[in-house]
TIKOL-749482 format. One record per residue (C-alpha): x, y, z; residue in one letter; residue number from 1. Coordinates in pm, whole numbers, padded with zeros to 5 digits. Layout:
<pts>
(pt (X Y Z) 'A' NUM),
...
</pts>
This chain:
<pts>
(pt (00000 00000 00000) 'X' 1),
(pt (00181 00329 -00115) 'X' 2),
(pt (00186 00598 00186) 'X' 3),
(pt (00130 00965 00101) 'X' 4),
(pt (00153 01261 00308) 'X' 5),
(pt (-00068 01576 00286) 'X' 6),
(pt (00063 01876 00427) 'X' 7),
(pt (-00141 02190 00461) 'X' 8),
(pt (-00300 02449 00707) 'X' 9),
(pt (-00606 02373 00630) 'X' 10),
(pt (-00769 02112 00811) 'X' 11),
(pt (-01037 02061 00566) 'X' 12),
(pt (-00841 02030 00269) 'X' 13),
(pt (-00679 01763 00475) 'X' 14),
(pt (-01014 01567 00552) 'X' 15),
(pt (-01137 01610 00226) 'X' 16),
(pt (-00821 01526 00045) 'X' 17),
(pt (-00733 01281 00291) 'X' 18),
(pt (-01125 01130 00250) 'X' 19),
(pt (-01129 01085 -00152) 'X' 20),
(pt (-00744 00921 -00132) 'X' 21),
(pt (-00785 00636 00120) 'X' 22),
(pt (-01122 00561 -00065) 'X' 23),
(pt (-00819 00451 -00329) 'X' 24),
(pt (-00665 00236 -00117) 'X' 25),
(pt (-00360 00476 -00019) 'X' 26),
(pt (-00199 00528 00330) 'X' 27),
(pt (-00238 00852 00437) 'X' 28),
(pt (-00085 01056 00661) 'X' 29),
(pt (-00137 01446 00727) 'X' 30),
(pt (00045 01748 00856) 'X' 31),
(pt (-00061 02070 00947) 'X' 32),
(pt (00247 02282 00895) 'X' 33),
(pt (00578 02202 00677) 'X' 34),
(pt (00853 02138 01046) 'X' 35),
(pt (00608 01884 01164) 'X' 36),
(pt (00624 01721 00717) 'X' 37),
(pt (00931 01707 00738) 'X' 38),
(pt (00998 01516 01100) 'X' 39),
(pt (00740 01282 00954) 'X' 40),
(pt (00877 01263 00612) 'X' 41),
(pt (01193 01227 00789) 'X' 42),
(pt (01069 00883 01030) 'X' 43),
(pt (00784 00714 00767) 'X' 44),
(pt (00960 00767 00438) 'X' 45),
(pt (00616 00833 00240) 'X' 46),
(pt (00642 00749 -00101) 'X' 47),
(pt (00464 01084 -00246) 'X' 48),
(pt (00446 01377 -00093) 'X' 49),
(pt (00130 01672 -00149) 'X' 50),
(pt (00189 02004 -00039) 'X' 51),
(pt (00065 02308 -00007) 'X' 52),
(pt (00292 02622 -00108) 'X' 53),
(pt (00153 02885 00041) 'X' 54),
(pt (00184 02832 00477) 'X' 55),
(pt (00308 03015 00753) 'X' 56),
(pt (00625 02986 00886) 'X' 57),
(pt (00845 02743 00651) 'X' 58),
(pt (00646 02722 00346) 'X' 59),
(pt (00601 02470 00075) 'X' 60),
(pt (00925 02519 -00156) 'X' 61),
(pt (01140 02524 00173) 'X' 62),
(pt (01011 02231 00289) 'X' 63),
(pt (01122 02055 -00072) 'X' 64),
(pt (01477 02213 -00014) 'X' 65),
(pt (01505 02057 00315) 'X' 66),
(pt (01427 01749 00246) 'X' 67),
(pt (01680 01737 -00031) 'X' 68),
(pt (01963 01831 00165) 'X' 69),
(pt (01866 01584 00393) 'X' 70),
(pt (01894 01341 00058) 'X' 71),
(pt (01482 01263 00072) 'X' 72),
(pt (01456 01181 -00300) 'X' 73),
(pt (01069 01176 -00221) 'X' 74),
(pt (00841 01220 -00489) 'X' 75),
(pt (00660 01614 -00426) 'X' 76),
(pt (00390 01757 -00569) 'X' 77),
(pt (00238 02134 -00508) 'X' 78),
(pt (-00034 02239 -00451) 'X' 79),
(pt (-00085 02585 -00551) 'X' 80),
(pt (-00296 02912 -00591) 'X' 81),
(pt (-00230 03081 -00926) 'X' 82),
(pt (-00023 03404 -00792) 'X' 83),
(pt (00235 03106 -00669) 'X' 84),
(pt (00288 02897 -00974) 'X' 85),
(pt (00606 03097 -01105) 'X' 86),
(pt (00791 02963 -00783) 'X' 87),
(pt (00650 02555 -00797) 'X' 88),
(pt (00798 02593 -01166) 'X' 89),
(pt (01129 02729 -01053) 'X' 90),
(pt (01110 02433 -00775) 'X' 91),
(pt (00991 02164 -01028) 'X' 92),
(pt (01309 02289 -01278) 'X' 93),
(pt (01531 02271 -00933) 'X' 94),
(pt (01352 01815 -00918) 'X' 95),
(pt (01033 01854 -00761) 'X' 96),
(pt (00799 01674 -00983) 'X' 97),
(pt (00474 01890 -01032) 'X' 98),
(pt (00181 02102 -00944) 'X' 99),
(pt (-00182 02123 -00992) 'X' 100),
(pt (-00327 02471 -00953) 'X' 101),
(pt (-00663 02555 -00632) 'X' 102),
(pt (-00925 02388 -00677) 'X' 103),
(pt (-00755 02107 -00681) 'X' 104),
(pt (-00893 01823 -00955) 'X' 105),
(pt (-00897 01502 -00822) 'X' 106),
(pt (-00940 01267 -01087) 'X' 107),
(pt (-00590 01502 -01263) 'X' 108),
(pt (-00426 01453 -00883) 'X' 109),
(pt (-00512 01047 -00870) 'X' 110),
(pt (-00354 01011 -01237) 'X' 111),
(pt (-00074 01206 -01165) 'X' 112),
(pt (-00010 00955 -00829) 'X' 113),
(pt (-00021 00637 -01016) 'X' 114),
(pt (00226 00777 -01274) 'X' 115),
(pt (00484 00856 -00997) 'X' 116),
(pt (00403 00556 -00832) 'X' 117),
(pt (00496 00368 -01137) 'X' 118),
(pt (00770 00593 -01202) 'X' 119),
(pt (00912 00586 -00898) 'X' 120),
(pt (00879 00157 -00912) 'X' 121),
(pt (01115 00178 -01219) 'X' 122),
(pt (01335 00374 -01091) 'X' 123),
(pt (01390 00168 -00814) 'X' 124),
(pt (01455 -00167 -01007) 'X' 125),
(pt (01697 00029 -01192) 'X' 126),
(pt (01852 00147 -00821) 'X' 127),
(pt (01901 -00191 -00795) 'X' 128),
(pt (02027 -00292 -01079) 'X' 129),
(pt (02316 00011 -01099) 'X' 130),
(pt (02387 -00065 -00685) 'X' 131),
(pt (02755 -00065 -00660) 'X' 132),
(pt (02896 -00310 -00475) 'X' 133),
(pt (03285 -00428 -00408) 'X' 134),
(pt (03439 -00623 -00672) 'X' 135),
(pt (03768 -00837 -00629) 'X' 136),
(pt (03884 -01164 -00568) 'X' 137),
(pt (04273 -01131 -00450) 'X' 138),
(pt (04364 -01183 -00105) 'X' 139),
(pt (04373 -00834 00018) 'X' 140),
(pt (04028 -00820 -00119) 'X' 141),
(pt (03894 -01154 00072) 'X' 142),
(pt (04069 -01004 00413) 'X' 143),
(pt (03823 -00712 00352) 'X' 144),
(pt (03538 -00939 00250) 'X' 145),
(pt (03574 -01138 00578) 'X' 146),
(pt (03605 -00820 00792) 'X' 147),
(pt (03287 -00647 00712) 'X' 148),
(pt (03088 -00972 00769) 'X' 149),
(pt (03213 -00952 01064) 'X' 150),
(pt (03154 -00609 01221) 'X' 151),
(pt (02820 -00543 01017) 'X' 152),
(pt (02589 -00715 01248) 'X' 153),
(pt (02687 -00548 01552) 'X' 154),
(pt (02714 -00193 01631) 'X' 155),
(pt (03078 -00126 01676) 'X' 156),
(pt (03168 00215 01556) 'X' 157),
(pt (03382 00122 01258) 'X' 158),
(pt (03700 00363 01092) 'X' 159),
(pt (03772 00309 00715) 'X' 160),
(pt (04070 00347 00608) 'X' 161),
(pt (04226 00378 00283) 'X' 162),
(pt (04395 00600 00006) 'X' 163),
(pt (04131 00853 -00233) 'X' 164),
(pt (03935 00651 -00486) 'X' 165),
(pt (03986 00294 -00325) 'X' 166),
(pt (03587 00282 -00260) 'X' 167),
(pt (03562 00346 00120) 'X' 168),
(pt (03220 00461 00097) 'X' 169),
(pt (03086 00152 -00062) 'X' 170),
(pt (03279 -00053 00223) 'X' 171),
(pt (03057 00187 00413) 'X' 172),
(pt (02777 00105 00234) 'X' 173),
(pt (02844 -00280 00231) 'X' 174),
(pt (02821 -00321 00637) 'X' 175),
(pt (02517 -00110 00615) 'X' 176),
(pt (02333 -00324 00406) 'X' 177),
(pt (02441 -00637 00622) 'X' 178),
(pt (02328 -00474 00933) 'X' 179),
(pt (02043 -00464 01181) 'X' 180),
(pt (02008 -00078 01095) 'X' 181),
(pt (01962 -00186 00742) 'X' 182),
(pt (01619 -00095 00717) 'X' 183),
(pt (01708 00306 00817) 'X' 184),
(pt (01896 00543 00613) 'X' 185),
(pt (02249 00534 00499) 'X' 186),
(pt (02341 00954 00560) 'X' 187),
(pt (02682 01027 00405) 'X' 188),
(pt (02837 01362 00507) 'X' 189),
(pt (03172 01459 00350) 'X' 190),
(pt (03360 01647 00645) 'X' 191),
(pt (03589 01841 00401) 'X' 192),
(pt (03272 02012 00245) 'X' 193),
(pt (03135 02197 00478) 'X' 194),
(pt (03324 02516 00709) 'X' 195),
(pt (03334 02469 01030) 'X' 196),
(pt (03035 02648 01169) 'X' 197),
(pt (02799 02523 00887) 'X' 198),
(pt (02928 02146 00983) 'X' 199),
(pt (02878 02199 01308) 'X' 200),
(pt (02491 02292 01246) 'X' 201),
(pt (02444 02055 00994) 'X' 202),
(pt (02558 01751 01212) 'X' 203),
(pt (02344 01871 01483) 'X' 204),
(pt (02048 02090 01416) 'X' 205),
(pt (01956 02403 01548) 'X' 206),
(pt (01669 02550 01692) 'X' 207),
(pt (01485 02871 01594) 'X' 208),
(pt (01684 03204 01732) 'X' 209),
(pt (02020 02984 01783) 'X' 210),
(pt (02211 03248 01579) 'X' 211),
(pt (02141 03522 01345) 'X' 212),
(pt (01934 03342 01028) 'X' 213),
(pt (01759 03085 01209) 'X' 214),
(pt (01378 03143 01167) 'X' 215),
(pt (01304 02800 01224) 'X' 216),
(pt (01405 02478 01380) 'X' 217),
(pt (01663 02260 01144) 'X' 218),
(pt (01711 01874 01198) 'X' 219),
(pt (02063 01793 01151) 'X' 220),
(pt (02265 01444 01043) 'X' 221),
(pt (02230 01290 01366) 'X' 222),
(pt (01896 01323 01355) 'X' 223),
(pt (01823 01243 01003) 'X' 224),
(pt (02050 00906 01020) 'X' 225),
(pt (01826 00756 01352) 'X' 226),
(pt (01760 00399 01295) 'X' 227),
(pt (02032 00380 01015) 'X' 228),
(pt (02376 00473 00957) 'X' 229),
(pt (02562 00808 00951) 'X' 230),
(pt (02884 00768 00744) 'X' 231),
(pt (03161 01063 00807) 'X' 232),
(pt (03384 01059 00494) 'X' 233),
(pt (03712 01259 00558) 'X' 234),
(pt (03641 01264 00921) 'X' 235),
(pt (04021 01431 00968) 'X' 236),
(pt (03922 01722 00815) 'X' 237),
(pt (03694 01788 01202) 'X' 238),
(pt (03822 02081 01392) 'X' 239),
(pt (03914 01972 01759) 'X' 240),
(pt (03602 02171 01860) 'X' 241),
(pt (03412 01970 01662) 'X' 242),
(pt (03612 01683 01776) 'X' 243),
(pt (03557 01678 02119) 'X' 244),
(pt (03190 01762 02056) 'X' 245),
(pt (03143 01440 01848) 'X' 246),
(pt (03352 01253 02119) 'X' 247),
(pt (03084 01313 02329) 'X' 248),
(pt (02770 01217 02119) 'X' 249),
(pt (02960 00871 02106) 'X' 250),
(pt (03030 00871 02460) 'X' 251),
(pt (02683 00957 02585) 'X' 252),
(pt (02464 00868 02257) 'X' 253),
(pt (02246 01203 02276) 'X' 254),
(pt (02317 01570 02200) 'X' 255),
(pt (02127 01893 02217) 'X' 256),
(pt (02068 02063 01899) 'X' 257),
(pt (02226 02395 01870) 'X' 258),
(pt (02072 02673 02041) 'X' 259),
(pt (01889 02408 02241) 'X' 260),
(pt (01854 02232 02584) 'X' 261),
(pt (01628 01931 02500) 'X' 262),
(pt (01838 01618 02525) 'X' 263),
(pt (01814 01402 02208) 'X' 264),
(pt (01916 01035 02139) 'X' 265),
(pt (02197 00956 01905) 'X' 266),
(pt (02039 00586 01790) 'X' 267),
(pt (02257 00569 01463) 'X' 268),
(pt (02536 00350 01416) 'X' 269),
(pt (02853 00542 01342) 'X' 270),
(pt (03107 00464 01018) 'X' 271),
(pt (03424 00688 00979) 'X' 272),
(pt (03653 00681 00741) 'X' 273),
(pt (03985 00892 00664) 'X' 274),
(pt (04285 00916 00351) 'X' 275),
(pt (04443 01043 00617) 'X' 276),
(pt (04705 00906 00874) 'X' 277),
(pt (04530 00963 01180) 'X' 278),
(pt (04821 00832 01431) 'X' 279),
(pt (05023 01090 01252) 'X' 280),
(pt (04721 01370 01304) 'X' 281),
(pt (04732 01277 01642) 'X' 282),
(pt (05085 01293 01731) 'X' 283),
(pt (05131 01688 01579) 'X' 284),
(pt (04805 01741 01781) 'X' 285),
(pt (04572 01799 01492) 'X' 286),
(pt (04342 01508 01587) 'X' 287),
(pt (04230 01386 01934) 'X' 288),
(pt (04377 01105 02092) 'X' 289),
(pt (04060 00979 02276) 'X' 290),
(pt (03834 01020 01956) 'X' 291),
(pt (04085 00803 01748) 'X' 292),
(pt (04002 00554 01974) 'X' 293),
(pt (03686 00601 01953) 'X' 294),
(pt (03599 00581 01605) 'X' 295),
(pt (03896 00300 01554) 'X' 296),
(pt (03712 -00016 01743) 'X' 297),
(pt (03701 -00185 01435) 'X' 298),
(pt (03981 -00024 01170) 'X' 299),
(pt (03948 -00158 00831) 'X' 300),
(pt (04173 -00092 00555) 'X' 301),
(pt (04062 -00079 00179) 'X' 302),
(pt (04361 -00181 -00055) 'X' 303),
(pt (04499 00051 -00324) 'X' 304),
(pt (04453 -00056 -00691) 'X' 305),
(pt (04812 -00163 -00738) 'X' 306),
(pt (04817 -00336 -00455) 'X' 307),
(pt (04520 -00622 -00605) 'X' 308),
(pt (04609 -00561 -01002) 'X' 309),
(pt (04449 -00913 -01080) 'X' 310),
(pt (04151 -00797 -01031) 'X' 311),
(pt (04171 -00521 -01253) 'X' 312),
(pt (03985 -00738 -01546) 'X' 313),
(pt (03704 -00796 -01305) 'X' 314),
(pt (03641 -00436 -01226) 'X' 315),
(pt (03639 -00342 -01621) 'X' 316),
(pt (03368 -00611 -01689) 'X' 317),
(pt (03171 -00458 -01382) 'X' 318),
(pt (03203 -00109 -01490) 'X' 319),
(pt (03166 -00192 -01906) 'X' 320),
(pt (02809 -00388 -01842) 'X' 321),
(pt (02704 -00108 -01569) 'X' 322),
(pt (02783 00189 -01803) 'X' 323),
(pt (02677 00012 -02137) 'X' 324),
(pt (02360 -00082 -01948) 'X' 325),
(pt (02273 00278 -01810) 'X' 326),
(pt (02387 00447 -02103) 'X' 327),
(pt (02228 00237 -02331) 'X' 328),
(pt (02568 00166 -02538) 'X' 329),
(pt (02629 -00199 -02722) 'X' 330),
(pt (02907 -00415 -02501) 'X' 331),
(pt (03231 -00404 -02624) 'X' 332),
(pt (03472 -00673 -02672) 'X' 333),
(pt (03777 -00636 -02427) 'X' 334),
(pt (04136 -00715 -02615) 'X' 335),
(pt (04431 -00845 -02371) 'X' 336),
(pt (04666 -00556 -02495) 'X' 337),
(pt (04382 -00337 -02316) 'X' 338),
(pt (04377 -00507 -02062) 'X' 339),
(pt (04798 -00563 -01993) 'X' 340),
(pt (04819 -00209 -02055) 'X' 341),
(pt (04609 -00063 -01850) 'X' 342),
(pt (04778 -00371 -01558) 'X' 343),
(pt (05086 -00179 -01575) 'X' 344),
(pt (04966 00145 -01500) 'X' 345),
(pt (05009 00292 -01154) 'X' 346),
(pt (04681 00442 -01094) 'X' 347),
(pt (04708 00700 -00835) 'X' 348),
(pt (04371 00762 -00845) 'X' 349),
(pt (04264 00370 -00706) 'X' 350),
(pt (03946 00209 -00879) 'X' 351),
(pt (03752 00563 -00904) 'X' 352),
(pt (04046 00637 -01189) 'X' 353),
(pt (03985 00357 -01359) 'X' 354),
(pt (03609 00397 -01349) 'X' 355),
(pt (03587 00731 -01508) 'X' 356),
(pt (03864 00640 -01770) 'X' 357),
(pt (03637 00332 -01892) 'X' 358),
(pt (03332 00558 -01896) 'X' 359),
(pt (03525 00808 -02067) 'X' 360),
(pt (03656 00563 -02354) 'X' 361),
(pt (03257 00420 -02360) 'X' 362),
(pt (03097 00722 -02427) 'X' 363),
(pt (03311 00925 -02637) 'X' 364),
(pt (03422 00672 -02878) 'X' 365),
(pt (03162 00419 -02864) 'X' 366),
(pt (03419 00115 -02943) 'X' 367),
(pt (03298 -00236 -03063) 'X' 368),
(pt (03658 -00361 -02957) 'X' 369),
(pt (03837 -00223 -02674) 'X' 370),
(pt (04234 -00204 -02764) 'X' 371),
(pt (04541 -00012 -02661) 'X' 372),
(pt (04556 00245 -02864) 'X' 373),
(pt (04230 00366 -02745) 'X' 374),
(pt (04432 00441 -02437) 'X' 375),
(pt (04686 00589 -02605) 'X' 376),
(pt (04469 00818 -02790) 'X' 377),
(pt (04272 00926 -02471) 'X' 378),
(pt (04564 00925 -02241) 'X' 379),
(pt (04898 00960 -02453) 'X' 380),
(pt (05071 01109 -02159) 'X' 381),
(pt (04989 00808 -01962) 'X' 382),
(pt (04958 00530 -02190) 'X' 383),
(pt (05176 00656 -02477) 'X' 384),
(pt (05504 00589 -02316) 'X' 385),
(pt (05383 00201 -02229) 'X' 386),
(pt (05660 -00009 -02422) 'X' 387),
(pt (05936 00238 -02201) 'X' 388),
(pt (05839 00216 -01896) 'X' 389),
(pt (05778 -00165 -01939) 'X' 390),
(pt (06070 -00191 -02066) 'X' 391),
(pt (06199 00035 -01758) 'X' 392),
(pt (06045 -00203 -01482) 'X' 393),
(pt (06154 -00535 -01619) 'X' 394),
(pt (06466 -00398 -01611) 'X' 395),
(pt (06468 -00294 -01255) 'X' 396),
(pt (06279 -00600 -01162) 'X' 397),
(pt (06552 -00774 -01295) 'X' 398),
(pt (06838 -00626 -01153) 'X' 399),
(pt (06681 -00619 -00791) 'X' 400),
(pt (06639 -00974 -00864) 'X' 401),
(pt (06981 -01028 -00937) 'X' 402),
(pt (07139 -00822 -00586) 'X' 403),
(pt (06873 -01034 -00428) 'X' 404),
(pt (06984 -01351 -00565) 'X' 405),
(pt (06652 -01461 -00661) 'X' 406),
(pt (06474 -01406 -00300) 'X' 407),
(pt (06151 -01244 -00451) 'X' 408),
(pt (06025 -01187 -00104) 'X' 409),
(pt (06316 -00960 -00047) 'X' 410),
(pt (06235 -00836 -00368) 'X' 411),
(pt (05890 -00743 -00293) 'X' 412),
(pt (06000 -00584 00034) 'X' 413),
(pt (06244 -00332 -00181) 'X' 414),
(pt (06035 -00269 -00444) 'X' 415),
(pt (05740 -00207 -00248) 'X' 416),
(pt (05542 -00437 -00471) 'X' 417),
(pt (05299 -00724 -00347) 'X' 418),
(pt (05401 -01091 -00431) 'X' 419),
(pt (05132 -01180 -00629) 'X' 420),
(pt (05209 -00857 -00802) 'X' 421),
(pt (05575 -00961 -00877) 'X' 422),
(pt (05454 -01293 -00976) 'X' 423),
(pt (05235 -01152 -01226) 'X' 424),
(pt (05518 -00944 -01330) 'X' 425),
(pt (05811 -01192 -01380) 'X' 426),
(pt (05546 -01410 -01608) 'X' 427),
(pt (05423 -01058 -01787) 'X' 428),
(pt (05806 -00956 -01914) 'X' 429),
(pt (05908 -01359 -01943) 'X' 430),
(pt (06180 -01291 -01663) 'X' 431),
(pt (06313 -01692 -01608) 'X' 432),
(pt (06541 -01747 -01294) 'X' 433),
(pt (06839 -01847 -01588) 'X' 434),
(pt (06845 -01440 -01665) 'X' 435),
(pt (06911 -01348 -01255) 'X' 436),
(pt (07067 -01679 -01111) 'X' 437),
(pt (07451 -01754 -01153) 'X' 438),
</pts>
């Protein structure tokens, strides 16, 4: 049964409404005034949304902006007196999805439900279908694997750990979706975004008169990610005021909203993560001991691309059928040059790299063959000046080899390159032990 919420100040436009909807078979709730829409919006997830733009206090269009930045993708439709159409249009060009004009017409208002019903039904198959999840199969990969199936079902504050790119938010997202607070929202906050007044408000709310701009009462992350999980991204970016006022929301699970008293429970589950070397932070005082602690109970670390390069053929595959799919392109066929050529890149940027460079490639060229000098042509800088530097590193592999006398683990220790990387390697470039052993 799809749930709808009515919002308006007029409680007979809510019975009636209300009245002619349920006869339809809907759920609905109602709402008075937009603060009290959005706490409900914000705990029952309605699937559509009806709204009046015209009400005191917070009005109609705010309402829609606050539940995006609270990332409510719900469905919203206005309802609106003719002198306020011009701003429901410049809401509907800003995502909203529409707006029938006072008095309202119902049988327009039920067809316009059932199409964002069905919309909104597609839409999420097709969630579904583009959900990213991890992909990898080498041993660094498995360690992670094995990790998150542990932690997820409890509710151990977890810190990720890894360099940009390497897909800590979908680790994130992964021991979410295995949890018991899979069923409430997954609220990502990026740290580094925000300055360090706004962050502090937007983490915790604020009440009407806290400081000069607040008309109204705001609900803030915490709030937003009850029942779920809040995910802090870049978490070493916090100032230590913000630090130690976070240390205490995990310490005493509640906080007060800014400009308020009332004491409010912090019943979210808490992932960090950081690029960052947070020992280091700590040690030049730039990060707080006891919150490292804190947010480290379970540490996990996600691997660099060059540190699993085997799996680099799996993640293409992924990321060829997911783009293709979305994009509507026709599936390329993937040639080993591409493929050994792109292996011996260094890819500073981690998976995220990669992604966007196989995107790129899709939807600018539109290839029925995927081959090198694609690369070459996209990235000559990078890719151009393959054959040298291959030739460079089998030549230092070789020699390190050699002053080793053939111990590859000593090998892998100078070179700062994984076994199963040098493995690959030495069979790539056809090293044999009769070119490095006497």
């Amino acid at each position: 049964m799809a749930r709808i919420l009515l919002v308006d100040d007029k409680p007979n436009i809510l019975k009636v409404m209300g009245a002619v909807l349920r006869r339809d078979g809907y759920s609905v709730e109602v709402a008075s005034d937009a603060p009290s829409a959005l706490r409900m919006a914000l705990e029952k997830k309605p699937d559509i949304i009806i709204t009046d733009v015209q009400m005191p206090g917070m009005n109609g269009v705010e309402l829609f902006h606050s539940l995006r930045t609270r990332g409510l993708d719900i469905p919203l439709i206005f309802i609106t007196a003719y002198a306020s159409i011009p701003e429901a249009v410049t809401v509907i060009r800003e995502g909203a999805v529409d707006y029938l004009t006072k008095p309202v017409d119902y049988k327009a208002l039920k067809a316009l439900i059932r199409r964002l019903l069905s919309a909104s039904a597609e839409r999420k198959r097709f969630e579904l279908s583009e959900e990213r999840y991890l992909i990898g199969s080498t041993p660094v990969m498995q360690t992670l694997y094995e990790r998150i199936d542990a932690v997820a079902p409890t509710a151990a504050t977890v810190l990720i750990r890894g360099e940009n790119g390497t897909g800590k938010e979908l680790v994130a997202r992964a021991i979410h979706r295995k949890s018991r607070f899979r069923e409430g929202p997954f609220i990502p906050v990026n740290c580094a975004a925000f300055n360090v007044n706004l962050l502090e408000s937007e983490l915790f709310g604020y009440e009407a008169g806290a400081f000069t701009g607040a008309h109204r009462r705001k609900i803030g992350f915490f709030e937003t990610a009850q029942g779920g999980t809040l995910f802090l991204d870049e978490v070493s970016e916090l100032s230590v005021d913000l630090q130690v006022k976070l240390l205490r929301v995990l310490q005493e699970r509640a906080f007060t909203r800014v400009g308020g008293t009332d004491l409010v429970k912090a019943e979210f589950r808490l992932i960090a993560a950081t690029n960052r070397d947070l020992e280091q932070e700590v040690r030049v005082g730039r990060f707080r001991e006891d919150l490292f602690y804190r947010l480290a109970v379970v540490p996990l670390w996600v691997p660099p691309l060059r540190d699993r390069l085997p799996d680099l053929s799996l993640l293409v595959s992924h990321f060829i059928e997911r783009i293709c799919q979305r994009e509507g392109l026709e599936r390329p066929d993937i040639t080993q040059p591409f493929l050994d050529a792109l292996m011996n890149h260094t890819w500073p940027g981690n998976v995220r790299e990669l992604e966007n460079m196989i995107e790129r490639i899709l939807v600018l060229y539109r290839p029925k063959i995927l081959g090198r000098e694609l690369l070459a042509k996209e990235l000559p800088q990078v890719f151009g000046k393959e054959e040298e530097e291959k030739e460079d590193e089998r030549e230092t592999i070789l020699k390190t080899l050699k002053l080793c006398r053939g111990n590859k683990t000593e090998v892998s220790r100078i070179l700062h390159m994984p076994r199963r990387t040098l493995y690959y390697k030495l069979k790539r470039y056809g090293i044999s032990e009769t070119e490095y052993l006497p």
